[in-house]
Wavefront OBJ file of the C-alpha trace (Angstrom):
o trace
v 0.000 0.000 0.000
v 1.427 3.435 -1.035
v 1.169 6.575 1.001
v -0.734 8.965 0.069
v 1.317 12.050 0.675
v 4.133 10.148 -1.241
v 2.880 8.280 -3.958
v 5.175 6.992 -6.622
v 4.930 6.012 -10.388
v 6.265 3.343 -12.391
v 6.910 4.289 -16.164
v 9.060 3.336 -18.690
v 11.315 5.509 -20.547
v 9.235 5.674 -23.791
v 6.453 5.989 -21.897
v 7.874 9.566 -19.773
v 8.903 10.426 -23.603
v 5.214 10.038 -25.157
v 3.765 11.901 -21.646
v 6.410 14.569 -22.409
v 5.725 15.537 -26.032
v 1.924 15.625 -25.279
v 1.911 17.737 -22.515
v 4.434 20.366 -24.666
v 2.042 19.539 -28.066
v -1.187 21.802 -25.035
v 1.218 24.342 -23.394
v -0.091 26.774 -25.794
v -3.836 26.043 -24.684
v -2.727 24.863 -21.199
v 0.330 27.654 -20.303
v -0.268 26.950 -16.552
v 1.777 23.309 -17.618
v 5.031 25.536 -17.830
v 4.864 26.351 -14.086
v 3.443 22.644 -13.210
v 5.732 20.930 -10.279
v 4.948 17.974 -12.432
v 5.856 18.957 -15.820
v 9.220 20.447 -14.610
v 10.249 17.267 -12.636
v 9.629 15.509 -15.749
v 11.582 17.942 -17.709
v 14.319 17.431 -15.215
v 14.072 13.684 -15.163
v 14.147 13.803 -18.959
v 16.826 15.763 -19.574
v 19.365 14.337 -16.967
v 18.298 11.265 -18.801
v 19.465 12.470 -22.201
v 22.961 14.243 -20.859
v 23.518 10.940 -19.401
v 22.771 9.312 -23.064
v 25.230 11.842 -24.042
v 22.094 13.871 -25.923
v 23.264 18.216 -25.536
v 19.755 18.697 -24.408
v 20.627 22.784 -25.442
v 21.182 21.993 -28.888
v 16.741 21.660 -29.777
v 17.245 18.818 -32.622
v 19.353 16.390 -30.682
v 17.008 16.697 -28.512
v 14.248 16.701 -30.313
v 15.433 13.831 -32.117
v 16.054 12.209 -28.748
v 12.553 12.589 -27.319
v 10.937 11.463 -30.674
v 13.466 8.243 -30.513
v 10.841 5.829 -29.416
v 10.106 2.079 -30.981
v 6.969 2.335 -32.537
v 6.545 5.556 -33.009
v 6.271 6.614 -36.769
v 7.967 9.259 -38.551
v 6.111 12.194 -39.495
v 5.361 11.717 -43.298
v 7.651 13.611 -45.777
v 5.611 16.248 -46.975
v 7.710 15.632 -50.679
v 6.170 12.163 -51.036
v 2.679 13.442 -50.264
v 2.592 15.202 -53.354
v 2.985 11.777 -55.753
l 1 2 3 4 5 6 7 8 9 10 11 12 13 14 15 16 17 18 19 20 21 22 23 24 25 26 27 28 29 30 31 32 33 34 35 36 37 38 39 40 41 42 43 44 45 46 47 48 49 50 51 52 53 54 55 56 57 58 59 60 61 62 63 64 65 66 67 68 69 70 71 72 73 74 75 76 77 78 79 80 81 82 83 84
């Protein structure tokens, strides 16, 4: 039985990732997520993740490419081969 006042979460890492990039795809309709204790601990957890992955989390498309670096998850289509 968990406490209540400490509760804990098991995830895997894909799983943080996909959490991640849907909470960021709503901060424009949902700007309170920026100052969310949760969202910034994830952030955190995230990033110390991809440093330690040796991912420069400053540079956006490794890091980008990092976060989107997740089995099963398909590319976006090339917008090229949409036109054929």
């Amino acid at each position: 039985m968990s406490d209540a006042s400490s509760p804990s979460l098991e995830a895997s890492l894909d799983d943080l990732k996909s959490i991640y990039r849907i909470l960021v795809s709503q901060y424009k309709a949902h700007p309170e997520l920026l100052q969310n204790g949760f969202f910034q601990s994830l952030r955190a957890m995230l990033e110390n993740q991809a440093e330690a992955e040796g991912v420069d989390v400053d540079d956006d498309h490794e890091w980008n490419a990092w976060l989107m670096d997740t089995p099963g998850l398909e590319p976006a289509p090339n917008p090229r081969n949409l036109l054929n």
